[in-house]
N, C-alpha and C positions, 0 to 999 in steps of 0.2 A: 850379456843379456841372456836371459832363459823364456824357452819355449813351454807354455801349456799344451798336456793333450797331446801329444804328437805320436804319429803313427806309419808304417809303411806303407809306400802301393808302390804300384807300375805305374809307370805313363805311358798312354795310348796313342793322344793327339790335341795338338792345341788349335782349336778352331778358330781363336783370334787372339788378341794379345794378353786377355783378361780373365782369359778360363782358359782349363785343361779339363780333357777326360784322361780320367783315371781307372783303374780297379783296383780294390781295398778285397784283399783275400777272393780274388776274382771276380767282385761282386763291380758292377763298372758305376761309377761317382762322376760328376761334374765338380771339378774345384776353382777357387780362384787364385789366379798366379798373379804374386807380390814382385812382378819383377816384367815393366811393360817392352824390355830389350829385346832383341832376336834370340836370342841363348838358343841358338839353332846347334850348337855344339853341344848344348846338354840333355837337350828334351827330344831324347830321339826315343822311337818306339822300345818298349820294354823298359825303359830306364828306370832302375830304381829310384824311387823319389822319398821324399819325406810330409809329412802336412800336419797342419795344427789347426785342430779343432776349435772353433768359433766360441764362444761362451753369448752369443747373439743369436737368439731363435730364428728373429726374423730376416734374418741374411738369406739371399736365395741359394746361394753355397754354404754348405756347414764348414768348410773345410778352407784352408790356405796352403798351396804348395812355396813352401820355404826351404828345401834343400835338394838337392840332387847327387848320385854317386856317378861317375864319372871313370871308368878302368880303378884305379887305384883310390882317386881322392875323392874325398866330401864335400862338396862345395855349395855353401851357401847362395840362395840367391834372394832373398827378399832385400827389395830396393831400400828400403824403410832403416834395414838395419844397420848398413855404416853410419848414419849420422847419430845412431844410440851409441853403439860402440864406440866412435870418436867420441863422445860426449863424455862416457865413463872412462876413457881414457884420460881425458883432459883434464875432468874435474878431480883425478886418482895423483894430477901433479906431473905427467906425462908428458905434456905437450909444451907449457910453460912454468918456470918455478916461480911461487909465488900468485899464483891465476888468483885474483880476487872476484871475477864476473866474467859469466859464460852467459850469452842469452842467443837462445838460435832464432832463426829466422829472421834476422835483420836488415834491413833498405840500406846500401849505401846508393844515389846516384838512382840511372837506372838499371843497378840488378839488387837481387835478393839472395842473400846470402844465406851460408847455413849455419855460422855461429858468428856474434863479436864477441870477442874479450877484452878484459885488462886486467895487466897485473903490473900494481904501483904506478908507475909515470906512463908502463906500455900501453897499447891498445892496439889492435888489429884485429882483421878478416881473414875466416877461412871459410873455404867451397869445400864440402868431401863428394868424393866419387866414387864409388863403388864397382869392383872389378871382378869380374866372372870368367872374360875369357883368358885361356891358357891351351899353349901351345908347346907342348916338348919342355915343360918344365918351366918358360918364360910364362909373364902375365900381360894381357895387352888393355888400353882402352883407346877409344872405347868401341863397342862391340856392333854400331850403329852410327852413323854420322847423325853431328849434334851440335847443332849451331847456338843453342841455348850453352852448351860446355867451354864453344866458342868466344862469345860473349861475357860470360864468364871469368876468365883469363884474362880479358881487357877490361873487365872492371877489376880484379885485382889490381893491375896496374894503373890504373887511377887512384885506386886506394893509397897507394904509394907515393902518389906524387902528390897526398894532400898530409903527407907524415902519418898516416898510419903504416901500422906490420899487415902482409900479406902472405896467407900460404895456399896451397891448396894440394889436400892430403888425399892421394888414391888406397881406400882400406881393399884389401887382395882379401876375397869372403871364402878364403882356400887356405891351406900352411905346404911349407918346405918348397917354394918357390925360389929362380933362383936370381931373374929381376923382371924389374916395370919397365915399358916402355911403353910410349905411344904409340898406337893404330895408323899409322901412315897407307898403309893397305887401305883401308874402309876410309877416313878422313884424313888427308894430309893437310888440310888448312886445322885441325885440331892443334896435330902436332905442330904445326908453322905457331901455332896460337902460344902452345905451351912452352917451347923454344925461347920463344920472344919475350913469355914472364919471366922464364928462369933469369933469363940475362936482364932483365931489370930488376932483379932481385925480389921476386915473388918465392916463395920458400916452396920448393918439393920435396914431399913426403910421400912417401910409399912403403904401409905396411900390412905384414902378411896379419894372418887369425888364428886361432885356435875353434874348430870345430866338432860340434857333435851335432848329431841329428835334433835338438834340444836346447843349443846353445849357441853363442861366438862372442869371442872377446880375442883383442887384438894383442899378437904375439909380441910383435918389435919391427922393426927396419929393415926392410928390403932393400937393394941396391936400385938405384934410377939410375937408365942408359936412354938418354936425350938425343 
């Protein structure tokens, strides 16, 4: 996926989960942050950031912050964007051979999914997650406890016990990572949650991206450590 309009600043401070102050060539902007997580690791004072300009006059922010630099890495964070990026992954022949129908946002039960497919006789659910935080090279989620993620995981496994395929893919909005794991720290009923699909055989996938201040599209396969 590619970004319009994009431009550098600083990050100042994020007054709540939905804006950031910025300054754009020192000049100080209010924007709005695509990403309602704590990313208390990325948005620290000074932090270079990235933003993309609205093509909506009447937005009360012109701007969208969607990326941030980090020591060495780029890292993505607009919530919005793994589930594109899985999408052009999938429909690219990636995910399933064969894929005849991808449609997101789908009800099985009580939850709401972010894609079904089929292809031929298959059909299944996948949830994507989107992962920002990173530690020493590993990648963790999730970054906040998340009972909706919780949930989640056990309706996968419901999906499975009425014969559909279940996965649920964490896209890493980073590259040269070196594995996923779950957030036990922050949520250990996550990871209890996630445990408990794997072994029912809910499919985990975990992959890194390729990014630019402009762009992200998904590399390949990370290692998962459960």
């Amino acid at each position: 996926m590619k970004y319009s309009n994009v431009l550098p600043a600083r990050f100042v401070s994020r007054p709540n989960r939905f804006v950031a102050n910025v300054t754009i060539n020192g000049q100080p902007e209010r924007v709005h942050v695509k990403n309602t997580g704590r990313c208390r690791e990325l948005l620290v004072p000074d932090a270079r950031v990235w933003l993309s300009k609205s093509g909506n006059p009447a937005r009360k922010t012109a701007y969208d912050l969607i990326a941030v630099q980090k020591g060495g890495r780029l890292i993505n964070m607009d919530a919005q964007a793994p589930n594109m990026v899985f999408g052009e992954w999938a429909e690219a022949g990636r995910f399933v051979p064969g894929l005849t129908l991808l449609k997101a946002e789908q009800t099985h039960g009580d939850s709401r999914f972010d894609y079904y497919w089929e292809a031929g006789a298959r059909k299944g659910f996948v949830e994507v997650k989107g992962v920002t935080l990173e530690r020493n090279g590993a990648v963790f989620f999730p970054d906040a406890p998340t009972e909706r993620g919780v949930k989640h995981l056990h309706g996968l496994i419901s999906c499975l016990d009425e014969g559909y395929e279940a996965a649920v893919c964490f896209v890493i909005q980073m590259a040269d990572v070196s594995f996923f794991s779950p957030n036990d720290e922050t949520h250990p009923a996550f990871g209890r949650a996630l445990r408990a699909a794997a072994a029912a055989g809910v499919r985990v996938l975990a992959l890194d991206c390729a990014v630019t201040p402009d762009s992200l599209s998904i590399s390949g396969p990370v290692e998962v450590r459960l």
